[in-house]
C-alpha positions as CSV (number, residue, x, y, z in Angstrom):
1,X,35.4,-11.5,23.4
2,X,32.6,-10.6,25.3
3,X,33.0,-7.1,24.4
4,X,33.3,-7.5,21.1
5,X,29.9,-9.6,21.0
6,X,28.3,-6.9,22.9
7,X,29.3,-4.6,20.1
8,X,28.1,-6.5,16.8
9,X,24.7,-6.5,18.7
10,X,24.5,-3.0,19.3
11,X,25.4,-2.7,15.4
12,X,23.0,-4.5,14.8
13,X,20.2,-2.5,16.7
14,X,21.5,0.6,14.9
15,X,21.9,-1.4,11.6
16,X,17.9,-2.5,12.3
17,X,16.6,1.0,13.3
18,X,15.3,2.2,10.1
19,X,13.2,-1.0,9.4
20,X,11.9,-0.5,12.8
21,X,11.7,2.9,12.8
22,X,9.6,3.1,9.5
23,X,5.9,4.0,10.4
24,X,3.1,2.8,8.7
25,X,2.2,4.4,5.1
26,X,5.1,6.2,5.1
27,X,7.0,6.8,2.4
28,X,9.6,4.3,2.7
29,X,6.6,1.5,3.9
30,X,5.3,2.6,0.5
31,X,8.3,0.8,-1.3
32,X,8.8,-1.7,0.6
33,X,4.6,-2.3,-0.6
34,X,5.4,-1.6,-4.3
35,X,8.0,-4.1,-4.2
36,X,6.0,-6.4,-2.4
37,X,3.1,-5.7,-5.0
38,X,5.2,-7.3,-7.8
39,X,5.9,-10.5,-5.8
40,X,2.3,-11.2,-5.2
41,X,1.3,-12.8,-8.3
42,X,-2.4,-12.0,-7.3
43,X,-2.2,-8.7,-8.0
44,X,0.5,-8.3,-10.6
45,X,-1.6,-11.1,-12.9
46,X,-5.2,-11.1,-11.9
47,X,-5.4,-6.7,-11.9
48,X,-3.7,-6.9,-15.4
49,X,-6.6,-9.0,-16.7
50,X,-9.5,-7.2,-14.6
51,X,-8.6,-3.4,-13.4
52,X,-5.0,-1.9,-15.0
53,X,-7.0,-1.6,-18.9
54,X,-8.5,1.3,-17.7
55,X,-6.1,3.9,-17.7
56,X,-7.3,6.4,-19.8
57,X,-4.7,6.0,-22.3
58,X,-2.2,7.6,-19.7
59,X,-0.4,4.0,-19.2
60,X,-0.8,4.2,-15.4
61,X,-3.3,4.2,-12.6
62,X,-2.2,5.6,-9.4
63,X,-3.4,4.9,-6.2
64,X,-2.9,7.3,-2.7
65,X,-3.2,5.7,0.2
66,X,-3.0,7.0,4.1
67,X,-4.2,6.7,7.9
68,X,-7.2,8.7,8.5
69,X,-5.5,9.7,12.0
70,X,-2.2,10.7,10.5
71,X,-4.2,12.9,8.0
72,X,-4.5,13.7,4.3
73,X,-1.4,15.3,4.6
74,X,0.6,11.9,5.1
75,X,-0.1,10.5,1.6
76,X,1.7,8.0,0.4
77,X,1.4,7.1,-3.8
78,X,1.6,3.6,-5.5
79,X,2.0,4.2,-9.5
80,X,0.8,0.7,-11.0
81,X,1.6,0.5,-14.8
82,X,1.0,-2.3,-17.8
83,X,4.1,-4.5,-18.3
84,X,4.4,-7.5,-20.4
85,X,1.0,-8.4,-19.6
86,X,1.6,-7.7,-16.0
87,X,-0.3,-4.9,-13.4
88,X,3.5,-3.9,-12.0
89,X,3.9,-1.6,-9.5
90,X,6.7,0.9,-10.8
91,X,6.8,3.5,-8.2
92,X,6.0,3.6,-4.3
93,X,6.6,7.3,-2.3
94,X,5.6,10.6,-1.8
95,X,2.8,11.3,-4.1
96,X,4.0,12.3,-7.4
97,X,0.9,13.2,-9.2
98,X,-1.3,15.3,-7.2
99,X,-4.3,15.6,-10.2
100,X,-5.9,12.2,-10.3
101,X,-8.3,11.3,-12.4
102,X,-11.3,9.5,-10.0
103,X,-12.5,7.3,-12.9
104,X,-9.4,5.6,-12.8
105,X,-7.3,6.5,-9.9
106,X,-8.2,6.1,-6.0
107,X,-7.7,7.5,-3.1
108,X,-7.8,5.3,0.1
109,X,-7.7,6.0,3.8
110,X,-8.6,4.1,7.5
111,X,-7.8,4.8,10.6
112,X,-4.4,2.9,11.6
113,X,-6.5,0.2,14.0
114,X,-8.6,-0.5,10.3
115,X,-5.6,-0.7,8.4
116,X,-3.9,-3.4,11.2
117,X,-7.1,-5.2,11.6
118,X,-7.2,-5.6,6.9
119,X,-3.8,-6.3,7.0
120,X,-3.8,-9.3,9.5
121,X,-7.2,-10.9,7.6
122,X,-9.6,-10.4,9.8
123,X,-11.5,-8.8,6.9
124,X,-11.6,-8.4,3.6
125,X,-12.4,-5.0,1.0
126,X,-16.4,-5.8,1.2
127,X,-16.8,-5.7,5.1
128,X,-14.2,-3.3,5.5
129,X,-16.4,-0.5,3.3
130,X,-19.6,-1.8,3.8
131,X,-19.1,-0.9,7.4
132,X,-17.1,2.3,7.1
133,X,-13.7,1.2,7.8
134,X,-12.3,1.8,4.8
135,X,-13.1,4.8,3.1
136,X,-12.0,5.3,-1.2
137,X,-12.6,7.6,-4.0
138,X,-12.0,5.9,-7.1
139,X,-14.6,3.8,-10.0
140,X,-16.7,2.1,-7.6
141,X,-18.1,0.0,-10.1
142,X,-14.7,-1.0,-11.4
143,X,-13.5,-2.0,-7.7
144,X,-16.3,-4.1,-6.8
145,X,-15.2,-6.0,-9.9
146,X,-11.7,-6.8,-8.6
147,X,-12.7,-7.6,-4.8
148,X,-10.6,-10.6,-5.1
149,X,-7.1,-9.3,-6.3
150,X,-7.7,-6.1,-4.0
151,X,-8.3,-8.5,-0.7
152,X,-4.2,-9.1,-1.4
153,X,-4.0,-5.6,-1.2
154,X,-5.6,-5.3,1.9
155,X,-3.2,-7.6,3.3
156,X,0.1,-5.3,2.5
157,X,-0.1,-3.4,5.8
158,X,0.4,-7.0,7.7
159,X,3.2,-8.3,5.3
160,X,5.1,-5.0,5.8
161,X,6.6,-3.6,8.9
162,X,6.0,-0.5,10.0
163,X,4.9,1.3,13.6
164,X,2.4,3.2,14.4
165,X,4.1,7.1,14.8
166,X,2.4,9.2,11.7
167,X,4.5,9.5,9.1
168,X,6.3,13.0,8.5
């Protein structure tokens, strides 16, 4: 018996692993955070009203995403399109489009400790550039208009697991 218990918990370390072993804006983390974009009505509702309109007409805004220490190299992608009234996050990976269009896209980055230190709320988008930490390319205008929804955002890195190894 005692075997046998031994064995379902070392199945269930190997069964765990990948969870675990996922690091941080990788591109597994990244959806685990589109999924986790759509159950946040936050951003889903409040971004449809405020940011996803502008889209040039593509039906899409992208957004790449990665840990300044891990380099530029490490980008993950979150594709956030219009549905049923919605801002839904339909895809969350490797980067898929590599031209993006910087008055409607953005391109985020921080070093891990910054992206940690958003995710558990110790502070929001407006410290976290004002001081540096956070670092985008994107419509500036059009994110200082949505510093609300975007704090949710922020928060992603604290909801979703992942460890601190760069991502490959």
């Amino acid at each position: 018996m005692r075997k046998h218990q031994l064995s379902l918990f070392a199945a269930g370390l190997v069964a765990a692993a990948p969870v675990l072993a996922t690091p941080l804006m990788s591109a597994e983390w990244a959806a685990r955070a589109c999924e986790a974009w759509n159950k946040n009505p936050i951003l889903t509702d409040e971004l449809a009203e405020k940011w996803i309109k502008n889209d040039g007409g593509r039906g899409y805004k992208i957004v790449h995403m990665y840990r300044t220490d891990c380099g530029e190299a490490t980008k993950v992608e979150l594709k956030i399109v219009p549905q049923g009234g919605k801002a839904i996050c339909a895809y969350g990976g490797k980067p898929q489009h590599t031209n993006l269009n910087m008055d409607m896209d953005y391109v985020m980055h921080a070093e891990t400790k910054r992206w940690r230190e958003m995710g558990a709320g110790e502070y929001g988008p407006m410290r976290a550039m004002m001081f540096g930490r956070l670092k985008f390319d994107g419509p500036k205008a059009e994110a200082m208009r949505v510093m609300g929804p975007f704090e949710q955002f922020l928060l992603l890195p604290g909801k979703i697991p992942g460890e601190d190894a760069c991502p490959r």
